[in-house]
PDB file as gemmi writes it, atoms N, CA and C in Angstrom:
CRYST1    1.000    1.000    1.000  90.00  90.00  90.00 P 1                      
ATOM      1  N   UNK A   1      -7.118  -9.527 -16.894  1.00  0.00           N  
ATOM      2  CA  UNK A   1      -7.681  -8.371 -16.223  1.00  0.00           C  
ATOM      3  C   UNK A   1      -6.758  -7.947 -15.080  1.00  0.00           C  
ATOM      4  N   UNK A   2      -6.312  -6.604 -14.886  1.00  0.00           N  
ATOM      5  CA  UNK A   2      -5.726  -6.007 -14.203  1.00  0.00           C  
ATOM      6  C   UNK A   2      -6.334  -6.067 -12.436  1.00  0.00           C  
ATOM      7  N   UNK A   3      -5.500  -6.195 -11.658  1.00  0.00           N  
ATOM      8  CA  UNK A   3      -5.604  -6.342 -10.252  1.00  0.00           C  
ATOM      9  C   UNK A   3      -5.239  -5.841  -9.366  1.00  0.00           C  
ATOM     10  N   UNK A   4      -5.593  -4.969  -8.603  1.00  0.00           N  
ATOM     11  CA  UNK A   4      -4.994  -4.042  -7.593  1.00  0.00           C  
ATOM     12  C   UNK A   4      -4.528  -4.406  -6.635  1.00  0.00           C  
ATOM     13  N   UNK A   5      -3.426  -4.349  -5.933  1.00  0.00           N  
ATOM     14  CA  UNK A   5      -2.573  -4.693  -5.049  1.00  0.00           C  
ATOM     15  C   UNK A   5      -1.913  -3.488  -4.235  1.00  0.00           C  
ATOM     16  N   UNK A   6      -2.551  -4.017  -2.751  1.00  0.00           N  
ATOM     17  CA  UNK A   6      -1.787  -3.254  -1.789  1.00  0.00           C  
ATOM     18  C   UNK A   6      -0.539  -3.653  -1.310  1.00  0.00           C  
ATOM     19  N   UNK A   7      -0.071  -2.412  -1.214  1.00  0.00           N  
ATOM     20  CA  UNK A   7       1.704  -2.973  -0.852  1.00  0.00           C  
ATOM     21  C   UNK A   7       2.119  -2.277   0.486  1.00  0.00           C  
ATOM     22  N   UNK A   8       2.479  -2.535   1.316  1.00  0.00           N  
ATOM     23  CA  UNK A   8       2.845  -1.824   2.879  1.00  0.00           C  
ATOM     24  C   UNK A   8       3.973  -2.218   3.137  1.00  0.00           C  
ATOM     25  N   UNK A   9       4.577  -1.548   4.671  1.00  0.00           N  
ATOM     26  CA  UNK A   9       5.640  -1.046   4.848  1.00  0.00           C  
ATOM     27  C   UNK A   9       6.773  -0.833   3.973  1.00  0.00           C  
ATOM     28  N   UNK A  10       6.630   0.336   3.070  1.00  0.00           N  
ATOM     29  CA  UNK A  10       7.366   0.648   2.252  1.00  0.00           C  
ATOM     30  C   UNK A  10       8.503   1.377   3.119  1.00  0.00           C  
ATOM     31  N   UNK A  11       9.148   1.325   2.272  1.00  0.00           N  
ATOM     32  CA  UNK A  11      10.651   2.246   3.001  1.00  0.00           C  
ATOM     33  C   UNK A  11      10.221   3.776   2.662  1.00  0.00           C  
ATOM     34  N   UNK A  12      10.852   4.925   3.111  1.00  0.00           N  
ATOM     35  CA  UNK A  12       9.975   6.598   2.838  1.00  0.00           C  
ATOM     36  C   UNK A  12      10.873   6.645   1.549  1.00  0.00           C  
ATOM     37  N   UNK A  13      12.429   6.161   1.259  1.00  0.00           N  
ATOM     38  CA  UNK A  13      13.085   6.968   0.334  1.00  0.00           C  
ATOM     39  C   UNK A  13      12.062   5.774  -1.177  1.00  0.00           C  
ATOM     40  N   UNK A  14      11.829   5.224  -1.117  1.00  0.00           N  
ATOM     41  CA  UNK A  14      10.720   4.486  -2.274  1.00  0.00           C  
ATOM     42  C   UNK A  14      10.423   5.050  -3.367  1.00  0.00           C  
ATOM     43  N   UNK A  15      10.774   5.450  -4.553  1.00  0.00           N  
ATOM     44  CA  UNK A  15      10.000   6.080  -5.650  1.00  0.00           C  
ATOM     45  C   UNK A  15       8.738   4.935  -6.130  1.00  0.00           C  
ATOM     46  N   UNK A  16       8.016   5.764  -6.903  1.00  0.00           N  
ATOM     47  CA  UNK A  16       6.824   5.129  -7.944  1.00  0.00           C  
ATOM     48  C   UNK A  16       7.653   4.612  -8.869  1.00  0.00           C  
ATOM     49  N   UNK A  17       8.979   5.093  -9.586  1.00  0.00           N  
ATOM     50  CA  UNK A  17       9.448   4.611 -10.395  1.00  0.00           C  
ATOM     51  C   UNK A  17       9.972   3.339  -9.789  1.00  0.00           C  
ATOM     52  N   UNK A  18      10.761   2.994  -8.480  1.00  0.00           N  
ATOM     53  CA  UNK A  18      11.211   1.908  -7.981  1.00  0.00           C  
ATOM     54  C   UNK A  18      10.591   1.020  -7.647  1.00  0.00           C  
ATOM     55  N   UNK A  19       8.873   1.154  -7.382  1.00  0.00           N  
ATOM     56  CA  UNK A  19       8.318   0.263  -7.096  1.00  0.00           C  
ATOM     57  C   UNK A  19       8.041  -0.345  -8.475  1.00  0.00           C  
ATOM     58  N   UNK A  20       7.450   0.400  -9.308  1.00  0.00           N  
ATOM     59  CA  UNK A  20       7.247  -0.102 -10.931  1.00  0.00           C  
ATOM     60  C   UNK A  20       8.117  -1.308 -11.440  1.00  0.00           C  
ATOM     61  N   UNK A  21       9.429  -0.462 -11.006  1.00  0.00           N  
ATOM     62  CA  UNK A  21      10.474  -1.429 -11.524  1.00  0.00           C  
ATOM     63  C   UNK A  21      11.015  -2.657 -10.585  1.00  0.00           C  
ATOM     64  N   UNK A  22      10.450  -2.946  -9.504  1.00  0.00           N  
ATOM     65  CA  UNK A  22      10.639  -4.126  -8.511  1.00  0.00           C  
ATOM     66  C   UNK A  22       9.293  -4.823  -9.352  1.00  0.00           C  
ATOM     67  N   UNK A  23       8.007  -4.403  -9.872  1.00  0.00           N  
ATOM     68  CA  UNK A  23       7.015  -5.514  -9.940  1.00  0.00           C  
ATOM     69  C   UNK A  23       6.513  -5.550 -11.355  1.00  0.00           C  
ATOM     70  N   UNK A  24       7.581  -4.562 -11.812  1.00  0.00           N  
ATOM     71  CA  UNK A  24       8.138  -5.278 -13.509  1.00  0.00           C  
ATOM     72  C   UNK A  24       8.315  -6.316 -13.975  1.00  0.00           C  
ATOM     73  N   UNK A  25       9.730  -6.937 -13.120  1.00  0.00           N  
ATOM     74  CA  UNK A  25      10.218  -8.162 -13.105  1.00  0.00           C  
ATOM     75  C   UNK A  25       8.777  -9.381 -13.045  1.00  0.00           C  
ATOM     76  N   UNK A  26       7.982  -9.151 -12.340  1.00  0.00           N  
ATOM     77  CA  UNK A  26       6.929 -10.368 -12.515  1.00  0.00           C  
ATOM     78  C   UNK A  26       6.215  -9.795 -13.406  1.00  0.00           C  
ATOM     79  N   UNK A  27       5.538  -8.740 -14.004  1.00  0.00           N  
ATOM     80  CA  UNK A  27       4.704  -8.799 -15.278  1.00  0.00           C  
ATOM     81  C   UNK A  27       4.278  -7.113 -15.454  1.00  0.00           C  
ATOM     82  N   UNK A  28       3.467  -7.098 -16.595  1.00  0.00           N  
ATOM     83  CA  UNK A  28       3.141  -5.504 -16.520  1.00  0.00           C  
ATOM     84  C   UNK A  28       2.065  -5.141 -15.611  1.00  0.00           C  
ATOM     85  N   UNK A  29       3.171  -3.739 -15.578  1.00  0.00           N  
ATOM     86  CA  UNK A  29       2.334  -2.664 -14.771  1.00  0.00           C  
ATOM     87  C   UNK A  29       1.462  -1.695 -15.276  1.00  0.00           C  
ATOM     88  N   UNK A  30       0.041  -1.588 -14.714  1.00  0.00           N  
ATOM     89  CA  UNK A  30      -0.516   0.094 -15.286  1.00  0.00           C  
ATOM     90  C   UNK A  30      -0.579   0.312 -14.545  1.00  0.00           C  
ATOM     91  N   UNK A  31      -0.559   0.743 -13.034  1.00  0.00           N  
ATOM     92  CA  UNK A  31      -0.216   1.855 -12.328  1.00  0.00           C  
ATOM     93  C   UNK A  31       0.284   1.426 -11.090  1.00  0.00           C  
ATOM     94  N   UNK A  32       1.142   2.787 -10.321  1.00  0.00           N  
ATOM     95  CA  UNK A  32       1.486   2.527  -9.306  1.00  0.00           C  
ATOM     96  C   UNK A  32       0.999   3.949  -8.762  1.00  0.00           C  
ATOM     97  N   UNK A  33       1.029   3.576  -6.825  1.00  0.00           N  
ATOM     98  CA  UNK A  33       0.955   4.560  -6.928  1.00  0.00           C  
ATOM     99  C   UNK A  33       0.962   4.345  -5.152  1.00  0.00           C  
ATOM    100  N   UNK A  34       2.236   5.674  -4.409  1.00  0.00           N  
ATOM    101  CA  UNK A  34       2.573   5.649  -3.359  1.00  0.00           C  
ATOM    102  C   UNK A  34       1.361   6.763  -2.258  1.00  0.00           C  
ATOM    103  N   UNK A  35       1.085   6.304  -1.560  1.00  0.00           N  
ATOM    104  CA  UNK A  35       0.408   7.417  -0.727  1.00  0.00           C  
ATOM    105  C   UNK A  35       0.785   8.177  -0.038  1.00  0.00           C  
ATOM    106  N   UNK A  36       0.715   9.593  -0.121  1.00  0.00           N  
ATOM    107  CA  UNK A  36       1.281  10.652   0.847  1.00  0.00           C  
ATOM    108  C   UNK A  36       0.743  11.097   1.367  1.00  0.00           C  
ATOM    109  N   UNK A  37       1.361  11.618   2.826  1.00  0.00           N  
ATOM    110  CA  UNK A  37       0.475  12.483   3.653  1.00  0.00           C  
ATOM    111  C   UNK A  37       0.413  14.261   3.378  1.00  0.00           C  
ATOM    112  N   UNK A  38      -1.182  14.170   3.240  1.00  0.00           N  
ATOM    113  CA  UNK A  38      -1.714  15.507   2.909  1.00  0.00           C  
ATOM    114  C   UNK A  38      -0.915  16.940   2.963  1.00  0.00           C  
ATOM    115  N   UNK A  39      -0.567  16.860   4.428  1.00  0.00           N  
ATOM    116  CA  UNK A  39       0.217  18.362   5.099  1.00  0.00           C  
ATOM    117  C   UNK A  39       1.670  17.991   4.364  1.00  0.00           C  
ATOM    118  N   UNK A  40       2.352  16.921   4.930  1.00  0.00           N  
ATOM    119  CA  UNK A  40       3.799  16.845   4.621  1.00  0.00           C  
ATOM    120  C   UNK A  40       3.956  16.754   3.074  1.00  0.00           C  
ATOM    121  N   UNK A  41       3.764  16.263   2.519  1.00  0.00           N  
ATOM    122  CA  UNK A  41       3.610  15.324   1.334  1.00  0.00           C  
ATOM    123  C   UNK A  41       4.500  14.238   1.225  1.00  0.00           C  
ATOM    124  N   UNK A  42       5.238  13.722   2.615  1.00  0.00           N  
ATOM    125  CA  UNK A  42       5.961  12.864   2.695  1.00  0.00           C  
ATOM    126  C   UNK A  42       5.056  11.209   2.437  1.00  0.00           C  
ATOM    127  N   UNK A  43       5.567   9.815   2.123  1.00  0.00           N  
ATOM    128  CA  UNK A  43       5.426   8.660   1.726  1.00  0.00           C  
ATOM    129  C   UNK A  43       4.740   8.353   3.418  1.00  0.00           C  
ATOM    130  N   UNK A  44       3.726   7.738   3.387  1.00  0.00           N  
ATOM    131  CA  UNK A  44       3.350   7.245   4.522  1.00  0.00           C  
ATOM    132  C   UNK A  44       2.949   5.509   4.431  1.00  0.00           C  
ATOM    133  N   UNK A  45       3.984   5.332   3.952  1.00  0.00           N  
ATOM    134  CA  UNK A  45       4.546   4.114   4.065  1.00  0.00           C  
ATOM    135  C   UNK A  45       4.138   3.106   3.483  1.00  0.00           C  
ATOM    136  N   UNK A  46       2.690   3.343   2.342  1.00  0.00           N  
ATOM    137  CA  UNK A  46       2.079   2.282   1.946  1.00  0.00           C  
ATOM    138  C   UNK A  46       1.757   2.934   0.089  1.00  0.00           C  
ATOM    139  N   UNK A  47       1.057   1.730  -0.589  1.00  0.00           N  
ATOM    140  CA  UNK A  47       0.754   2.191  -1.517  1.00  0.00           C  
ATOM    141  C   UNK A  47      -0.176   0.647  -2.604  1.00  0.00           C  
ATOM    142  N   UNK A  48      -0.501   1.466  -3.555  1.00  0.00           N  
ATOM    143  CA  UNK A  48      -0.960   0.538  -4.503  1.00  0.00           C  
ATOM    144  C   UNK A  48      -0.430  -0.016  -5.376  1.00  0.00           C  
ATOM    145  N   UNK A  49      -0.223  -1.330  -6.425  1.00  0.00           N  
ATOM    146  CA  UNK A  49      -0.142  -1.421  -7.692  1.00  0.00           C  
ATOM    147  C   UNK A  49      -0.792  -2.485  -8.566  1.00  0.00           C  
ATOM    148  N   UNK A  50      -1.298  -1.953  -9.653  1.00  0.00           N  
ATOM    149  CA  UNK A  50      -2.445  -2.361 -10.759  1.00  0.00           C  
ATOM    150  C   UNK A  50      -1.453  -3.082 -11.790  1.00  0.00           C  
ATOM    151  N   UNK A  51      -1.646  -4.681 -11.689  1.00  0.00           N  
ATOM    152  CA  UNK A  51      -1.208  -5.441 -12.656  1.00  0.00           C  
ATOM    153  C   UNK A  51      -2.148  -6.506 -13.066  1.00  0.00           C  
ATOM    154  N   UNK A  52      -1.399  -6.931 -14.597  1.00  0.00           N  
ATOM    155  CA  UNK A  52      -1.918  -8.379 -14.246  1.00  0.00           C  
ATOM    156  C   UNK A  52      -1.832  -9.556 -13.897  1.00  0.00           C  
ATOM    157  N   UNK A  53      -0.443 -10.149 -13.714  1.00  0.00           N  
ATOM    158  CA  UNK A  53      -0.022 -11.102 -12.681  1.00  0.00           C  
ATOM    159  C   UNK A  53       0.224 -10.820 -11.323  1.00  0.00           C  
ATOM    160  N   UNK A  54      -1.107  -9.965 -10.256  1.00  0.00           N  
ATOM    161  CA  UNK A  54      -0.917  -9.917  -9.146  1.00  0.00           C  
ATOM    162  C   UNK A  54      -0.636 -11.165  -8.231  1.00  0.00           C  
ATOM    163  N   UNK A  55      -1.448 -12.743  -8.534  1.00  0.00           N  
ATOM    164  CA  UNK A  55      -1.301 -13.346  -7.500  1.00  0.00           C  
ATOM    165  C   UNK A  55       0.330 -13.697  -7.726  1.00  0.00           C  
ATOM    166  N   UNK A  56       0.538 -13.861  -8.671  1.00  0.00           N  
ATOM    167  CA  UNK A  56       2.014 -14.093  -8.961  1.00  0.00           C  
ATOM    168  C   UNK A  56       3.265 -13.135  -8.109  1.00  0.00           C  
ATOM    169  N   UNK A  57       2.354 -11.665  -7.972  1.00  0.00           N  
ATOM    170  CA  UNK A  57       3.160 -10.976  -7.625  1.00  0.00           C  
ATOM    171  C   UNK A  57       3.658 -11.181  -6.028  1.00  0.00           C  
ATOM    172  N   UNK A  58       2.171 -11.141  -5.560  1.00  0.00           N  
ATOM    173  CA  UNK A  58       1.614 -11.822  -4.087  1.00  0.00           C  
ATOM    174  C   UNK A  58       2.559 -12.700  -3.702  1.00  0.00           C  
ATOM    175  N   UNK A  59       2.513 -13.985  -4.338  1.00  0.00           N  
ATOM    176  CA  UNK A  59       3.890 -15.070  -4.333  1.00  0.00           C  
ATOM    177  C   UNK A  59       5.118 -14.528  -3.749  1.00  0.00           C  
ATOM    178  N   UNK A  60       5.610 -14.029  -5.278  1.00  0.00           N  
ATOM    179  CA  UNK A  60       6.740 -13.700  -5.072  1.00  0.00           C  
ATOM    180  C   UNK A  60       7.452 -12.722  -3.986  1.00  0.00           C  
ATOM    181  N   UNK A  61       6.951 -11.298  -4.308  1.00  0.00           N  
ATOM    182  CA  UNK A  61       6.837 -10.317  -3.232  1.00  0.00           C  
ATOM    183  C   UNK A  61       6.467  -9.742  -1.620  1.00  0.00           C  
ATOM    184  N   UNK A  62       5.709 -10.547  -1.132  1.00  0.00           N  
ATOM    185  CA  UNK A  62       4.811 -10.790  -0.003  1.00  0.00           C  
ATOM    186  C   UNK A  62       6.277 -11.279   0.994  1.00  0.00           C  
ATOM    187  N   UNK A  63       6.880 -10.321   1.678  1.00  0.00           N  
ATOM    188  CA  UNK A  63       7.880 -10.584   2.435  1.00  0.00           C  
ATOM    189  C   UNK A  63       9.121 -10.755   2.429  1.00  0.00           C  
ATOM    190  N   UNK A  64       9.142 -10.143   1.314  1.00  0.00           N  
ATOM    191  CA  UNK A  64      10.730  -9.678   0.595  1.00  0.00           C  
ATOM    192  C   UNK A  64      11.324  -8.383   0.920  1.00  0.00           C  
ATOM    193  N   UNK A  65      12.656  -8.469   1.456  1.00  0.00           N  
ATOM    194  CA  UNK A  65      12.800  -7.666   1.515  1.00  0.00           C  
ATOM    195  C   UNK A  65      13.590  -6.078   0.533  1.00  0.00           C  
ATOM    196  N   UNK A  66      12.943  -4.909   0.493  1.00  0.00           N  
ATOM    197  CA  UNK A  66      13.452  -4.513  -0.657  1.00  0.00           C  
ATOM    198  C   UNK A  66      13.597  -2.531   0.175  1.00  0.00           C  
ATOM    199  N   UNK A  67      14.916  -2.544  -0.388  1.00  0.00           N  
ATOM    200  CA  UNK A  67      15.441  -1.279   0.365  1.00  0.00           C  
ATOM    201  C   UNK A  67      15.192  -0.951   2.062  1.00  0.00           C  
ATOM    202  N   UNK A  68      15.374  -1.937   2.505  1.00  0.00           N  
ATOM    203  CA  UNK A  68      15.762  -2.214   3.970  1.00  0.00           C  
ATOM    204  C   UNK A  68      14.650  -2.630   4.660  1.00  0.00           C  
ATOM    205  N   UNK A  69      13.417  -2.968   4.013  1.00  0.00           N  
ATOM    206  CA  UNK A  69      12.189  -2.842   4.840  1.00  0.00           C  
ATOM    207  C   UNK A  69      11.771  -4.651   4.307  1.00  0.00           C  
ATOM    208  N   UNK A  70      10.626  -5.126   4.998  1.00  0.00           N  
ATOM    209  CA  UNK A  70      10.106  -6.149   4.612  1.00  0.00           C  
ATOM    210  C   UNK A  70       8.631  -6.244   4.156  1.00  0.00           C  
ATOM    211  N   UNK A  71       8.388  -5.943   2.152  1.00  0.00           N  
ATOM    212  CA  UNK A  71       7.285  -5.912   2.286  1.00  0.00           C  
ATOM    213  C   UNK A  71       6.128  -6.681   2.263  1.00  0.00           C  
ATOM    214  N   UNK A  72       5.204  -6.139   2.230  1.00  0.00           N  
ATOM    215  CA  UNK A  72       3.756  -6.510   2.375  1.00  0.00           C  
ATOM    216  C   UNK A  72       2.966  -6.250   1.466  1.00  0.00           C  
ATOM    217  N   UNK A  73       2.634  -7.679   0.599  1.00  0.00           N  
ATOM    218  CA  UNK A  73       1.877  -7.558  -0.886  1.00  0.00           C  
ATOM    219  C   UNK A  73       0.584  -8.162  -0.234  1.00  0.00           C  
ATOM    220  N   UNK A  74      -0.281  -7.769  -0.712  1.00  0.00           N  
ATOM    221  CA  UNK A  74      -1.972  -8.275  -0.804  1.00  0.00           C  
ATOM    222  C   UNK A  74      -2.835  -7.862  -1.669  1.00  0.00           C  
ATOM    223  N   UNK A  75      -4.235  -8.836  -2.159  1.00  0.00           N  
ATOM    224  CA  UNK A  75      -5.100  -8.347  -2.978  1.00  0.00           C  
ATOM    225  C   UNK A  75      -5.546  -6.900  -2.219  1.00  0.00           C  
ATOM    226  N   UNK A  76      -5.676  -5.692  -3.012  1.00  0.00           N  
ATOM    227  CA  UNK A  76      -5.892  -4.607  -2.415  1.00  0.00           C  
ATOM    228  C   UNK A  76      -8.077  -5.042  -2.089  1.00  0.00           C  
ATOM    229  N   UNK A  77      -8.235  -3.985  -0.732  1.00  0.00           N  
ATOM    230  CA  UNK A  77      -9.934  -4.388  -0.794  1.00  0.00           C  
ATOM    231  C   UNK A  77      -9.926  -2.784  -0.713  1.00  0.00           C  
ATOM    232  N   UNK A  78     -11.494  -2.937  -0.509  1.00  0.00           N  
ATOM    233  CA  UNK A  78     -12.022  -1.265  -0.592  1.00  0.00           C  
ATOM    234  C   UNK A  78     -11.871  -1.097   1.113  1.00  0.00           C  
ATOM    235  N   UNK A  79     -12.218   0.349   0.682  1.00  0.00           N  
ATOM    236  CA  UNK A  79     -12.065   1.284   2.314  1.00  0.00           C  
ATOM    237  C   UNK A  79     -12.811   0.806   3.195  1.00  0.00           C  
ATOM    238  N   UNK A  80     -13.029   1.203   4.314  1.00  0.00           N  
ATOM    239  CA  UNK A  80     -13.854   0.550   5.318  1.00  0.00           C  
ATOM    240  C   UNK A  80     -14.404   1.422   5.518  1.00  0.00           C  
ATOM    241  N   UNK A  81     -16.031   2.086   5.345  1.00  0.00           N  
ATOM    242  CA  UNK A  81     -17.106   3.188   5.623  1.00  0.00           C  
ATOM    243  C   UNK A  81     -16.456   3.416   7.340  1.00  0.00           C  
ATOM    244  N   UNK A  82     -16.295   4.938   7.420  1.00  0.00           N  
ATOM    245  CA  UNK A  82     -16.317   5.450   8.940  1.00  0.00           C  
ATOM    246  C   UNK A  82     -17.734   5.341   9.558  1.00  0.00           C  
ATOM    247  N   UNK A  83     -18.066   5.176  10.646  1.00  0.00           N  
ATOM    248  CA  UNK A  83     -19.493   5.038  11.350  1.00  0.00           C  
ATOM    249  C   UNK A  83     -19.071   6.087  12.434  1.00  0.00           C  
ATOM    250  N   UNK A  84     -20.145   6.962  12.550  1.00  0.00           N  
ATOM    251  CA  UNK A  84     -20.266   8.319  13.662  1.00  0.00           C  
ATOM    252  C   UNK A  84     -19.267   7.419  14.968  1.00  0.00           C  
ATOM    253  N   UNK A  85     -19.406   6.520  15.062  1.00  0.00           N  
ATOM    254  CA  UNK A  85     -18.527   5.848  16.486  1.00  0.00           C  
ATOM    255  C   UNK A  85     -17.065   5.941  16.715  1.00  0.00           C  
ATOM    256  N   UNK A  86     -16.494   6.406  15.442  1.00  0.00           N  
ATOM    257  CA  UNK A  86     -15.197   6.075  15.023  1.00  0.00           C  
ATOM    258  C   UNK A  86     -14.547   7.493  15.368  1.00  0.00           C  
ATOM    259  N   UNK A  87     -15.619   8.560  15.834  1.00  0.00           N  
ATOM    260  CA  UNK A  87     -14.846  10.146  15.746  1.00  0.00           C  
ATOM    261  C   UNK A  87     -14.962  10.264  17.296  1.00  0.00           C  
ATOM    262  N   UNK A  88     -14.157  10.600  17.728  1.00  0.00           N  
ATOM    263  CA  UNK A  88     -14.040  11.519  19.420  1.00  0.00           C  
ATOM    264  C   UNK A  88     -14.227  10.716  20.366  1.00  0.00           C  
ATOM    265  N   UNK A  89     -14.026   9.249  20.490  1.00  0.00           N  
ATOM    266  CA  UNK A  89     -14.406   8.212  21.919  1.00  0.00           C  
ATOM    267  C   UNK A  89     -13.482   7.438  22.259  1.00  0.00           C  
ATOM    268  N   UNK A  90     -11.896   7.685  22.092  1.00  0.00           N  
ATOM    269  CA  UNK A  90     -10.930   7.504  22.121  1.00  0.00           C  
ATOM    270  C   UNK A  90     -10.138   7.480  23.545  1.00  0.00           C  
ATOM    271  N   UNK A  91     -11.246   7.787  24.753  1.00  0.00           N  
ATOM    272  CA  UNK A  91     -10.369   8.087  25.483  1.00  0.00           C  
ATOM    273  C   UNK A  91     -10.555   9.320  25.948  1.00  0.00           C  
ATOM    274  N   UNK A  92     -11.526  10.235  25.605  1.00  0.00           N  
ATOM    275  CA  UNK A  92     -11.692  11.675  25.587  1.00  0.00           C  
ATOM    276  C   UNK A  92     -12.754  11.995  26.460  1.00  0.00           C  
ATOM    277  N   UNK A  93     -13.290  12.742  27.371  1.00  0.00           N  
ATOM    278  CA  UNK A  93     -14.867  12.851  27.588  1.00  0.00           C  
ATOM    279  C   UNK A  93     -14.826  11.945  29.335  1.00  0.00           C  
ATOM    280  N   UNK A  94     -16.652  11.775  29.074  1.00  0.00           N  
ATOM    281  CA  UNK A  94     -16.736  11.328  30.013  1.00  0.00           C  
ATOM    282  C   UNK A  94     -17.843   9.529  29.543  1.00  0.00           C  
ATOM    283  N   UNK A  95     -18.596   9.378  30.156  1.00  0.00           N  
ATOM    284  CA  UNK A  95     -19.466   8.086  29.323  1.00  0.00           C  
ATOM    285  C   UNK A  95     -20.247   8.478  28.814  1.00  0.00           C  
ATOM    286  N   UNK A  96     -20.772   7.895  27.875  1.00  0.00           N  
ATOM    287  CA  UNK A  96     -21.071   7.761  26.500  1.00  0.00           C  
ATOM    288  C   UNK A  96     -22.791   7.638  26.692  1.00  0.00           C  
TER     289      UNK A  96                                                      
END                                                                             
């Protein structure tokens, strides 16, 4: 069964095809996939990939360095729900 894996500090010049083919080498891939930012559509530095030898990948990958950067493999988890607390209390205003 296929396993999702987060991957961080990617380098910006990074293709989907280059990451594919860095976590080839440990086993197959069904997807990759880099995250961009909305406005720019530039690489914001992180991304996913769906295999099935993730812990293997984890192993291997998890602090390697690849096109100048050092990355960061982990079991990917889900999002973290925003809570009303999380918008406008930053520093802004007066007390709460």
């Amino acid at each position: 069964m296929a396993q999702k894996l987060y991957v961080g500090n990617i380098s910006w010049g990074v293709t989907e095809e280059k990451l594919k083919e860095l976590f080839s080498d440990i086993g197959e891939v069904q997807s990759v996939a880099i995250i961009k930012d909305h406005n720019t559509g530039r690489s914001r530095g992180f991304g996913f990939v769906e295999m099935e030898n993730a812990h293997e990948a984890i192993l291997q990958l998890n602090g390697k360095e690849f096109e100048g950067r050092s990355l960061r493999v982990s079991e990917a988890t889900g999002r973290k729900p925003k809570s009303v607390g999380d918008y406008g209390r930053s520093g802004y205003g007066g007390s709460i």
